[in-house]
Biopython code that builds the backbone (N, CA, C, O; Angstrom):
import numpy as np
from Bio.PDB.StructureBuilder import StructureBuilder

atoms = [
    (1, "UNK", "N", (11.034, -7.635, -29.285)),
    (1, "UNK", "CA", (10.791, -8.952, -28.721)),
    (1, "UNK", "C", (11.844, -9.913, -29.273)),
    (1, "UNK", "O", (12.060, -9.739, -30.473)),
    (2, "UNK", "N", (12.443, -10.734, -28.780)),
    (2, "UNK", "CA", (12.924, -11.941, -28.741)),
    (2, "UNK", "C", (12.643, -12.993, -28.702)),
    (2, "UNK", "O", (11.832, -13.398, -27.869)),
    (3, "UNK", "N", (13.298, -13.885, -29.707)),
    (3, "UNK", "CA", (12.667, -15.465, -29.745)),
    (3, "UNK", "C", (13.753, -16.298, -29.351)),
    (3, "UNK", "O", (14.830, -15.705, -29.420)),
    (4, "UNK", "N", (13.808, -17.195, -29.053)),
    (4, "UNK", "CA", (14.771, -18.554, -28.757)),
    (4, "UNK", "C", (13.742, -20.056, -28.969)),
    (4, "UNK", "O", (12.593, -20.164, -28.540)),
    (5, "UNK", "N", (14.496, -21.102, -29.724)),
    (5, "UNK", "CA", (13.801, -22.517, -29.273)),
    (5, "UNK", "C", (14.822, -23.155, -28.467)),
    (5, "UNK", "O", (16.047, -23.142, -28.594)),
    (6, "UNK", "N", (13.930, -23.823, -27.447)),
    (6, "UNK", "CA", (14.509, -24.281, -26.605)),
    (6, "UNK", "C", (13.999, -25.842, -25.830)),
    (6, "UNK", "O", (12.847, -25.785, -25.400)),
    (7, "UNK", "N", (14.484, -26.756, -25.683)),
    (7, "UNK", "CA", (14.112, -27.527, -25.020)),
    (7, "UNK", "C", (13.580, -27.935, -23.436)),
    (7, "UNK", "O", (14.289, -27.685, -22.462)),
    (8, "UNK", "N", (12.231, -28.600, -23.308)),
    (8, "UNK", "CA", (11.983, -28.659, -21.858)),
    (8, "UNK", "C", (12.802, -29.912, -21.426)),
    (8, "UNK", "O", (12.614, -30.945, -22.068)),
    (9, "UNK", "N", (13.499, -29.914, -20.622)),
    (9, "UNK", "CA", (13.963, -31.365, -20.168)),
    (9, "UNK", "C", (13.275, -32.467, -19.164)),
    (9, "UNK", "O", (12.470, -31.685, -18.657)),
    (10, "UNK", "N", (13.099, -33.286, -18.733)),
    (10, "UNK", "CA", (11.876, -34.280, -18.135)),
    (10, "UNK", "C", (13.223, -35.097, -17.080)),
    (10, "UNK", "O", (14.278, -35.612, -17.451)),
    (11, "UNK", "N", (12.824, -34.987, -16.111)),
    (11, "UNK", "CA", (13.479, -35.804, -14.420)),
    (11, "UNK", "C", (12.076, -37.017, -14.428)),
    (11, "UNK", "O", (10.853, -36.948, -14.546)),
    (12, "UNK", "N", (12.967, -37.953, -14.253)),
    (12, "UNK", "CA", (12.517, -38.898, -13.155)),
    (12, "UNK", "C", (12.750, -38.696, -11.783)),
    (12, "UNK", "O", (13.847, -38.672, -11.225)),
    (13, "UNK", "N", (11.496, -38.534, -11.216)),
    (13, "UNK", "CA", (12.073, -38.381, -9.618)),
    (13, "UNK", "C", (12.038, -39.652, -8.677)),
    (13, "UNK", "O", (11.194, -40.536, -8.821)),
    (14, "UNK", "N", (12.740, -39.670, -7.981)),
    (14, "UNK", "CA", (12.840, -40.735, -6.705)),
    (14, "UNK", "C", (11.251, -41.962, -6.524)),
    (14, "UNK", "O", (11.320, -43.186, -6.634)),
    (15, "UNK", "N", (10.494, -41.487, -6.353)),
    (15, "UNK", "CA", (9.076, -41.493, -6.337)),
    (15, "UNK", "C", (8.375, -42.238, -7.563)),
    (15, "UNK", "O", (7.344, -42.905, -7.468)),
    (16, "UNK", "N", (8.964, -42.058, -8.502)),
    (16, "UNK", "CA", (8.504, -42.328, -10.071)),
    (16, "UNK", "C", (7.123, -41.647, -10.600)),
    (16, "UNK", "O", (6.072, -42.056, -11.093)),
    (17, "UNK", "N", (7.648, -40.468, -10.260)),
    (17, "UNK", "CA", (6.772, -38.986, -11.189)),
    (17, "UNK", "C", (7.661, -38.522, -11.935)),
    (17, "UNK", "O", (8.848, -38.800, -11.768)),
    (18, "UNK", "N", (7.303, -37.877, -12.714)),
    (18, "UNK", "CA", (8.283, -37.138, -13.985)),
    (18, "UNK", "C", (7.909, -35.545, -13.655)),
    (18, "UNK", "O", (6.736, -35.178, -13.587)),
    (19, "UNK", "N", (9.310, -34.417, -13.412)),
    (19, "UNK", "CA", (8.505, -33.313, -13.263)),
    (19, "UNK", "C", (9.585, -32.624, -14.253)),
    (19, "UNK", "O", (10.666, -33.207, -14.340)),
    (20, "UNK", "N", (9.390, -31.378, -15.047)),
    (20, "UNK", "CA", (10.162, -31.130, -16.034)),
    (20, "UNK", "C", (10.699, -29.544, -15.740)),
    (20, "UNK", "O", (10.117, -29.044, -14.777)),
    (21, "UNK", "N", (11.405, -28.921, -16.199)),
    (21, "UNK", "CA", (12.281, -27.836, -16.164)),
    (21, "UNK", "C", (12.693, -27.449, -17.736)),
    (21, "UNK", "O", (13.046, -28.206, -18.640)),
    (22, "UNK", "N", (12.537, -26.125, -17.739)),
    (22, "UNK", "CA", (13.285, -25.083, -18.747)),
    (22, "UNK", "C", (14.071, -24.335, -18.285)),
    (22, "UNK", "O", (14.118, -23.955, -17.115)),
    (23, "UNK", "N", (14.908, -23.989, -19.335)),
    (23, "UNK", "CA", (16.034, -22.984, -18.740)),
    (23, "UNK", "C", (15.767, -21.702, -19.618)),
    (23, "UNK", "O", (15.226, -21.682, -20.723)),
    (24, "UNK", "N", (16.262, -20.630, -18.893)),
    (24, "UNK", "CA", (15.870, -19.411, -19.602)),
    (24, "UNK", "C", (17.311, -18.819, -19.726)),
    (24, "UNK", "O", (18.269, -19.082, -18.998)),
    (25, "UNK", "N", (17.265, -17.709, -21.115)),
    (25, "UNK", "CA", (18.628, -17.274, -21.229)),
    (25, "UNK", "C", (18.762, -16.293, -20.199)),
    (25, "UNK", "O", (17.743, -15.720, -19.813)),
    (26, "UNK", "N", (20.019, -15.982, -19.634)),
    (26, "UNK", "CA", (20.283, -15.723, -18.319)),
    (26, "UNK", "C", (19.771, -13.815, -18.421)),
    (26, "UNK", "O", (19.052, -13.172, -17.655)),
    (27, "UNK", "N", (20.378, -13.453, -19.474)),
    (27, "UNK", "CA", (20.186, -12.344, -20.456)),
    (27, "UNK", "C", (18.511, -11.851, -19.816)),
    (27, "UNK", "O", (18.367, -10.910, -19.037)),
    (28, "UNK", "N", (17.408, -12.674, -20.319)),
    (28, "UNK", "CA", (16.524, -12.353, -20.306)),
    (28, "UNK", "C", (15.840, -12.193, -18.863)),
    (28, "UNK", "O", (14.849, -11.474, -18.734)),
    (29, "UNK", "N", (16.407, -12.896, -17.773)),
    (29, "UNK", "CA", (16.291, -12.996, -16.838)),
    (29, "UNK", "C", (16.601, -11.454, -16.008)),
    (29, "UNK", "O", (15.912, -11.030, -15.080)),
    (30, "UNK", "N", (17.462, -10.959, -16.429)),
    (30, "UNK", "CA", (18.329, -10.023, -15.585)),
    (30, "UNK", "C", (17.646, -8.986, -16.379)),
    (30, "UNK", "O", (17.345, -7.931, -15.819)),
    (31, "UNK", "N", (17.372, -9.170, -17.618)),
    (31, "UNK", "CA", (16.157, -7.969, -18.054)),
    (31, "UNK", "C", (15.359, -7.374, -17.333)),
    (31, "UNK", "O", (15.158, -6.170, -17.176)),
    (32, "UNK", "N", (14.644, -8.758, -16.647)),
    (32, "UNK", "CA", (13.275, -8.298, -15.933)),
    (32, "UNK", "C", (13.351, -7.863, -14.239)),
    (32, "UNK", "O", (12.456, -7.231, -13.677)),
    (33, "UNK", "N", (14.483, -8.292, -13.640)),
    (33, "UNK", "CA", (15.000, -8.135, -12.698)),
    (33, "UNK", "C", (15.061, -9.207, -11.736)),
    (33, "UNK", "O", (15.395, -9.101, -10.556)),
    (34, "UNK", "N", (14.674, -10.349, -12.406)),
    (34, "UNK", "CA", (15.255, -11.130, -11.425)),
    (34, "UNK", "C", (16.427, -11.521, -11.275)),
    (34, "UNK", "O", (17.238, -11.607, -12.197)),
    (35, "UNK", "N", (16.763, -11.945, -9.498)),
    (35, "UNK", "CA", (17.938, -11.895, -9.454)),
    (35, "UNK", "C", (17.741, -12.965, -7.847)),
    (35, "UNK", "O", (16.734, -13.036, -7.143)),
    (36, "UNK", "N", (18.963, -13.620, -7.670)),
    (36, "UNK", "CA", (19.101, -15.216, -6.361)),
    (36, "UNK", "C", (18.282, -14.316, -5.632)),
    (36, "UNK", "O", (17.179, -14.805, -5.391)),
    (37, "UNK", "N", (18.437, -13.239, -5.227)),
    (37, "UNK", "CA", (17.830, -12.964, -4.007)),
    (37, "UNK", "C", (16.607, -12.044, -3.826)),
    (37, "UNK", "O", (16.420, -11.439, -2.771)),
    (38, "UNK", "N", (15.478, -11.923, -5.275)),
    (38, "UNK", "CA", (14.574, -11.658, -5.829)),
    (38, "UNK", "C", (14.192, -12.430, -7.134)),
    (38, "UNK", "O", (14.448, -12.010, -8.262)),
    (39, "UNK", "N", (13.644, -13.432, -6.899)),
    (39, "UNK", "CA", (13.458, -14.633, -7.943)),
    (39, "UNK", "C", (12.016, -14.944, -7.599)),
    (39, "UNK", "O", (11.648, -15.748, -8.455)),
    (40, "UNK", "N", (10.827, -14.649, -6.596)),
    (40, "UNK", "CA", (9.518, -14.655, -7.409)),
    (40, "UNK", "C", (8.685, -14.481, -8.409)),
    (40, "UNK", "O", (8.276, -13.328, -8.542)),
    (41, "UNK", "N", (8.098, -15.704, -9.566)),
    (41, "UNK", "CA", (7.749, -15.279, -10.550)),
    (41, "UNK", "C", (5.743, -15.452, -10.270)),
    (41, "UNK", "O", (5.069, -15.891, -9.338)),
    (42, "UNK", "N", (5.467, -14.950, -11.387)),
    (42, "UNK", "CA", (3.826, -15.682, -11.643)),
    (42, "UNK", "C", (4.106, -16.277, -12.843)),
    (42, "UNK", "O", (4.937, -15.677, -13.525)),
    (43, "UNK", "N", (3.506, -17.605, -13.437)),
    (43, "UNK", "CA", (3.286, -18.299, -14.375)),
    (43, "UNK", "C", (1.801, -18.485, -14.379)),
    (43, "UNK", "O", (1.143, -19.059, -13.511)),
    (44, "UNK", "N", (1.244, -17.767, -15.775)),
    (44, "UNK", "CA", (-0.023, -18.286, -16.408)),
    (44, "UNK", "C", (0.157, -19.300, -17.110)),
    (44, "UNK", "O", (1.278, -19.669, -17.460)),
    (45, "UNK", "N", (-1.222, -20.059, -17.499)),
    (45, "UNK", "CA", (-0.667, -20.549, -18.681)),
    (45, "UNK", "C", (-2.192, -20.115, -19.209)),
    (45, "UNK", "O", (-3.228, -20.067, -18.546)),
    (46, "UNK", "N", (-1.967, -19.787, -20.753)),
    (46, "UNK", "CA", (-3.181, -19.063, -21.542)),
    (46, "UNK", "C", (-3.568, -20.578, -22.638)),
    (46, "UNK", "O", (-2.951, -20.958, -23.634)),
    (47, "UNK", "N", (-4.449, -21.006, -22.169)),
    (47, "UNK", "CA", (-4.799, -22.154, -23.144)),
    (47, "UNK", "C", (-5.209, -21.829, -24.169)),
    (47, "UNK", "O", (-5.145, -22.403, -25.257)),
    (48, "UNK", "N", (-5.847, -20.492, -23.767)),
    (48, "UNK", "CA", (-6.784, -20.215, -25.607)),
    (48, "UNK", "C", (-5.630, -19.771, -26.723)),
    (48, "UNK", "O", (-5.837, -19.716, -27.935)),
    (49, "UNK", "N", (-4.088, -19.397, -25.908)),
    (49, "UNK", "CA", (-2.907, -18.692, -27.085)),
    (49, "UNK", "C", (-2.408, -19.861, -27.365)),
    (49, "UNK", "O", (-2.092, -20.120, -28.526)),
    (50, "UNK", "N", (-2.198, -21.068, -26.023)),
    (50, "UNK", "CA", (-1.161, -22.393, -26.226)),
    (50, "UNK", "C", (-0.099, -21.923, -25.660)),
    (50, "UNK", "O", (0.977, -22.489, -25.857)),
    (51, "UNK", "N", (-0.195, -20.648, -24.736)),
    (51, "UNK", "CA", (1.131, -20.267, -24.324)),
    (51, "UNK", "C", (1.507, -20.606, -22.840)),
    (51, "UNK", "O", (0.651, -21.074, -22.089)),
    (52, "UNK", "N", (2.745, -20.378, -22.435)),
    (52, "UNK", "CA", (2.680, -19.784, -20.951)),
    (52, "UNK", "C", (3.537, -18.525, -20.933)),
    (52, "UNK", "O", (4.523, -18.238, -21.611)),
    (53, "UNK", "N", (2.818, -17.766, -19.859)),
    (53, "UNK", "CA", (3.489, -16.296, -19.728)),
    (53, "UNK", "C", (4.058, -16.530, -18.113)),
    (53, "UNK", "O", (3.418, -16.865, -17.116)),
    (54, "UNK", "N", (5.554, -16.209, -18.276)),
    (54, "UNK", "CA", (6.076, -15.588, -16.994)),
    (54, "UNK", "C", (6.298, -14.078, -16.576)),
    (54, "UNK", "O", (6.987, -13.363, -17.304)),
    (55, "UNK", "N", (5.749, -13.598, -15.462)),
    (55, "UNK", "CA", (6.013, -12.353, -15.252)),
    (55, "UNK", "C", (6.468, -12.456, -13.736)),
    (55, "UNK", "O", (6.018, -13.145, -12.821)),
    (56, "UNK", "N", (7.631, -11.437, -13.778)),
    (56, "UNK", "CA", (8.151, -11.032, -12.177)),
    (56, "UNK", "C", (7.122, -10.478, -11.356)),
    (56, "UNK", "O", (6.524, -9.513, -11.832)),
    (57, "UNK", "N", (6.807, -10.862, -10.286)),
    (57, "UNK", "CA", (6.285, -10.147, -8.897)),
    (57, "UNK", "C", (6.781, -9.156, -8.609)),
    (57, "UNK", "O", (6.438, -8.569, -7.583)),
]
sb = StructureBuilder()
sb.init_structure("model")
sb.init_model(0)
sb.init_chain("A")
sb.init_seg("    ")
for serial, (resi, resn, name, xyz) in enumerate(atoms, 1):
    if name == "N":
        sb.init_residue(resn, " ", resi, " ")
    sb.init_atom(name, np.array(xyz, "f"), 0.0, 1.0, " ", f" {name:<3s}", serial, name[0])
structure = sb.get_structure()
């Protein structure tokens, strides 16, 4: 397993909502197989760990 810290970054949008984005190392990405033209994920989020889990479709 692998760790990284990383920052979420926060947009103001047009509208004046705030919606936020992470970036993932590209590395880890291509691990799992995603790729531009297979990029469906699922995102949990596990409140009882404090986590969120991404997994490929």
């Amino acid at each position: 397993m692998e760790k990284r810290d990383v920052n979420i970054s926060f947009y103001k949008a047009g509208n004046g909502g705030i919606s936020n984005r992470i970036t993932l190392p590209k590395k880890w990405v291509e691990k799992i197989g995603i790729t531009p033209e297979n990029r469906a994920v699922e995102i949990v989020l596990d409140e009882e760990n404090n986590s969120i889990v991404i997994k490929k479709k």
